[in-house]
C-alpha positions as CSV (number, residue, x, y, z in Angstrom):
1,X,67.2,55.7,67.7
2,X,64.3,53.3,69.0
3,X,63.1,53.0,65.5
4,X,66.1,52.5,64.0
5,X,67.2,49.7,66.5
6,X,63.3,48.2,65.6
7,X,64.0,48.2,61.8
8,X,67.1,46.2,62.4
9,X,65.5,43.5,64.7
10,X,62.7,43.5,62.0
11,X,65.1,43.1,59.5
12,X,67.4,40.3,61.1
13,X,64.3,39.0,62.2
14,X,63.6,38.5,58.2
15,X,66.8,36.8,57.5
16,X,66.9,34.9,60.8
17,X,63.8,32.4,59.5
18,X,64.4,32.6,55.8
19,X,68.2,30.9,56.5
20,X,66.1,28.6,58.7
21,X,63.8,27.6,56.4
22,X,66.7,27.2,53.3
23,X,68.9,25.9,55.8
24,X,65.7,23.3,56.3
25,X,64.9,22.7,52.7
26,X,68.8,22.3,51.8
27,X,71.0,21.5,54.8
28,X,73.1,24.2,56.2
29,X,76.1,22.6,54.3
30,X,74.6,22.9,50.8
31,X,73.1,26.2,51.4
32,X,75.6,29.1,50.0
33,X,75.7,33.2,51.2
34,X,74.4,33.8,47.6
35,X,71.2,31.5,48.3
36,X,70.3,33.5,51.4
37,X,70.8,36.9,49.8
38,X,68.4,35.9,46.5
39,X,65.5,34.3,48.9
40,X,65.8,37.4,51.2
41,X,67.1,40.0,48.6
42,X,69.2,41.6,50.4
43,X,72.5,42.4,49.0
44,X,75.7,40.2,50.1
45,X,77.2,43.4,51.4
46,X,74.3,44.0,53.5
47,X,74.2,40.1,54.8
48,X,77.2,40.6,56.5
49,X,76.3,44.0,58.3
50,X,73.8,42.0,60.1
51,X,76.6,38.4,60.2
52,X,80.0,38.1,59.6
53,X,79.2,34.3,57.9
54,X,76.9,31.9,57.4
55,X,78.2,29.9,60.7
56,X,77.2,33.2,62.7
57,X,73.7,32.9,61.2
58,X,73.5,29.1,62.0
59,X,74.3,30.4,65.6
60,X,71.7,32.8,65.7
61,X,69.3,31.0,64.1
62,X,70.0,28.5,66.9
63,X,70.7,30.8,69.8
64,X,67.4,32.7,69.5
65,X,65.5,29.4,69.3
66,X,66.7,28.0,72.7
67,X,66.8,31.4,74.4
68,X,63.3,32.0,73.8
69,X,61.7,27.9,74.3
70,X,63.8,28.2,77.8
71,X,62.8,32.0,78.8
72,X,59.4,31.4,78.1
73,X,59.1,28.0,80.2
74,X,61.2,29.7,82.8
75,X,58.5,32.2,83.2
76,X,55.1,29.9,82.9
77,X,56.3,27.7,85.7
78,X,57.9,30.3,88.1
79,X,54.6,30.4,90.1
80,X,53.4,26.4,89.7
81,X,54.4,24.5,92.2
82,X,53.2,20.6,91.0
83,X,55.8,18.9,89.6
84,X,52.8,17.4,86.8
85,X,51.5,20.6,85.6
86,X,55.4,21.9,85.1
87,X,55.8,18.7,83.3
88,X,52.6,19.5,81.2
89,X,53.8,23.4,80.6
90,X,57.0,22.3,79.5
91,X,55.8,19.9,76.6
92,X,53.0,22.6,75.5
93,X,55.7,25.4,75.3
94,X,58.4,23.3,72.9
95,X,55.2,21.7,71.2
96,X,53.2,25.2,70.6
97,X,56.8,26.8,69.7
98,X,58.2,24.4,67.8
99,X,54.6,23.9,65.8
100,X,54.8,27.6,65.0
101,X,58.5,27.1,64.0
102,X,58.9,24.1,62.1
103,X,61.8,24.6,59.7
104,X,63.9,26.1,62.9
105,X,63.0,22.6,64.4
106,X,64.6,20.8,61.5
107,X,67.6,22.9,61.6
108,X,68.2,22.5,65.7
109,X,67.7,18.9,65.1
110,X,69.9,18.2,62.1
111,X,72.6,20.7,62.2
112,X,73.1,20.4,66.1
113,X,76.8,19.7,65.3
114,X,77.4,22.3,62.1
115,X,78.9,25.4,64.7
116,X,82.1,24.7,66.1
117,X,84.4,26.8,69.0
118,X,83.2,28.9,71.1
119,X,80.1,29.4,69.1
120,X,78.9,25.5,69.4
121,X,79.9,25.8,73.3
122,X,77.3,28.8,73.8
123,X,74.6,26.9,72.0
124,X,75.4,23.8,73.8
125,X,75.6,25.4,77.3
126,X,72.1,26.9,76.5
127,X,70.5,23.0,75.9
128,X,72.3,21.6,78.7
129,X,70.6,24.0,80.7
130,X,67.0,23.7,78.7
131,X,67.8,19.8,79.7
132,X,68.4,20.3,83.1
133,X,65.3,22.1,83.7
134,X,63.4,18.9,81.9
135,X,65.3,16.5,84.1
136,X,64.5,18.3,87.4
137,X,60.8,18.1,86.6
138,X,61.3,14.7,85.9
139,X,63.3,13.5,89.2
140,X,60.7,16.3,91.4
141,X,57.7,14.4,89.5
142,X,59.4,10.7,90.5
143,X,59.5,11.6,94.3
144,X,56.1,13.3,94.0
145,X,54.6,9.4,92.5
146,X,56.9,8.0,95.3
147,X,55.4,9.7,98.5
148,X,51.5,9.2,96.7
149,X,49.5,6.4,97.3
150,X,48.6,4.1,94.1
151,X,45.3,3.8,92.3
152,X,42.6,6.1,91.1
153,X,43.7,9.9,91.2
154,X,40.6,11.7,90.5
155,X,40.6,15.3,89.0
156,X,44.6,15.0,88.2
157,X,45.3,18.7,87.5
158,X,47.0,17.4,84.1
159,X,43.7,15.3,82.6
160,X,46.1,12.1,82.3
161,X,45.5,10.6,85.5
162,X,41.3,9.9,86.0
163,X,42.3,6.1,86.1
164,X,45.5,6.9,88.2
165,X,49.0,7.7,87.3
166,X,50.7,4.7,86.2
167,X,53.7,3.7,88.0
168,X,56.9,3.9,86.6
169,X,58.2,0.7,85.3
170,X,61.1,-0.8,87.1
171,X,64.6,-0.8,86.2
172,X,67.3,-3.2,87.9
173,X,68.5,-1.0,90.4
174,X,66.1,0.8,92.0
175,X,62.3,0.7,90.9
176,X,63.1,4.3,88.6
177,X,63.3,4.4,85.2
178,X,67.1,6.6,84.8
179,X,66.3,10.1,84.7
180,X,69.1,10.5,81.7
181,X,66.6,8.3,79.5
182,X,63.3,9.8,81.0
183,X,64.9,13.4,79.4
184,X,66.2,12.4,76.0
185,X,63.6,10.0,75.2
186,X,60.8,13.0,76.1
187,X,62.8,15.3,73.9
188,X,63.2,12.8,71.6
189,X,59.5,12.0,71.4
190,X,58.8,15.9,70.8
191,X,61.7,17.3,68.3
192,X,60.8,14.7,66.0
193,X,57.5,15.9,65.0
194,X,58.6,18.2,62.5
195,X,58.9,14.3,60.1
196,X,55.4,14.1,60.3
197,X,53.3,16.5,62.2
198,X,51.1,18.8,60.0
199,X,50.2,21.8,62.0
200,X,47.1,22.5,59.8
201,X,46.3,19.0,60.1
202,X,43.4,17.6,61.8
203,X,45.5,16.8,65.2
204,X,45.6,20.3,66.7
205,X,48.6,21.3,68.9
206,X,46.4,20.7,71.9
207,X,45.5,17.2,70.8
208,X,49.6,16.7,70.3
209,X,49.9,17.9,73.6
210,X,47.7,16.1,75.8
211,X,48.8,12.9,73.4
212,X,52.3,13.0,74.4
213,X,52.2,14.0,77.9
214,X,49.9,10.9,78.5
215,X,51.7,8.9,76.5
216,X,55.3,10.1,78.3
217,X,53.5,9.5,81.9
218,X,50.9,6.6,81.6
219,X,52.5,5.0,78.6
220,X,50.9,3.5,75.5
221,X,48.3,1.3,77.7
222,X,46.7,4.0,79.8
223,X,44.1,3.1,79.5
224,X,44.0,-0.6,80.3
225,X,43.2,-1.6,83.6
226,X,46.8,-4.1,83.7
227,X,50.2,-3.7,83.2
228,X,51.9,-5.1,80.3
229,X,55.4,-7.5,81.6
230,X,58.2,-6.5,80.2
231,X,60.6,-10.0,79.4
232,X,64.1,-9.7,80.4
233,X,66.2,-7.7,78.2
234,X,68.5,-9.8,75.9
235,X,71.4,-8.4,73.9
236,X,71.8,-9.3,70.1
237,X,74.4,-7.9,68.2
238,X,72.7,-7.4,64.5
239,X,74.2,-6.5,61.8
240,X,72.3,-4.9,58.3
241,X,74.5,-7.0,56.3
242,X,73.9,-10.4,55.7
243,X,77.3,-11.3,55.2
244,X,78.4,-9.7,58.3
């Protein structure tokens, strides 16, 4: 029975990533029942043994992603206790997954809104969660930098901080940057990779991770020994027509 429940995982397994990369290569949208079953010949009758439709597959395309980035982090950081090194683990798990997983990147990124009902509320509850985690790192890191004293941190357990962990730059209300922006702009620094980061490249995953974690906490300037003003923001509506 154990063998047979291992063939099937192998086998959903299979048509789990080759919808993800079709889905990738030709949008979920454009991308018909017969397409999957020619790229992972297997018959249309045996498709739907393992799915009832393409949505379900979009699901558990999706579904596996995020339960296996979150239960993974979950697990790294249970026993780390500085708010800095969670913050590091976190962007090395979705970097190292999601470098490994490049075409189910794409999909969670550009067909976050394809499932509807109940299915789309699962997915999404599983995110919210992923981005709660983020943001709790986030606000424990801000009143970690808070209670520290400025200036020269040697031996910073992450390798960012040997000329001192930059401040965060003030907002209006409070001296914090908003923890809603810290979050998405992080996740939006890391799920867009898949535009333009080569995995066989030159820049090795632990060169993309150590670049965006220093870049997320010190900023582009790191290493400069002053801080960059920032001018008073000024709103301008612009529109891409001229004859708006």
């Amino acid at each position: 029975m154990a063998n047979d429940l291992s063939r099937y995982d192998k086998k959903l397994e299979h048509i789990l990533r080759t919808s993800a990369r079709i889905f990738a290569e030709k949008s979920y949208h454009s991308t018909s029942m017969r397409d999957i079953s020619r790229e992972t010949e297997v018959s249309l009758s045996g498709l739907y043994h393992y799915c009832k439709s393409k949505e379900e597959l979009l699901y558990l395309i999706q579904d596996h992603c995020f339960g296996r980035v979150s239960e993974r982090l979950e697990e790294r950081i249970k026993t780390v206790n500085d708010p800095f090194e969670k913050l590091r683990i976190l962007i090395d798990n979705h970097l190292s997954f999601f470098a490994a997983n490049m075409a189910e990147m794409k999909v969670l990124s550009h067909e976050a809104e394809s499932l509807a009902g109940d299915l789309h509320k699962h997915v999404t509850t599983k995110k919210e969660r992923y981005a709660r985690l983020a943001r709790k790192i986030l606000r424990e890191i801000q009143e970690q930098a808070e209670t520290r004293p400025r200036g020269p941190q040697a031996g910073s357990p992450l390798g960012v901080g040997r000329s001192g962990r930059v401040p965060s730059p003030a907002n209006h209300a409070n001296g914090r940057v908003d923890l809603t922006v810290a979050t998405y702009a992080l996740f939006g620094m890391m799920n867009w990779i898949y535009n333009w980061y080569d995995p066989t490249g030159k820049l090795s995953v632990h060169q993309l991770v150590d670049n965006i974690t220093r870049l997320f906490l010190n900023g582009f300037l790191s290493s400069s020994t002053e801080r960059v003003g920032v001018p008073a923001p000024r709103t301008e509506k612009i529109s891409v027509w001229r004859t708006a």
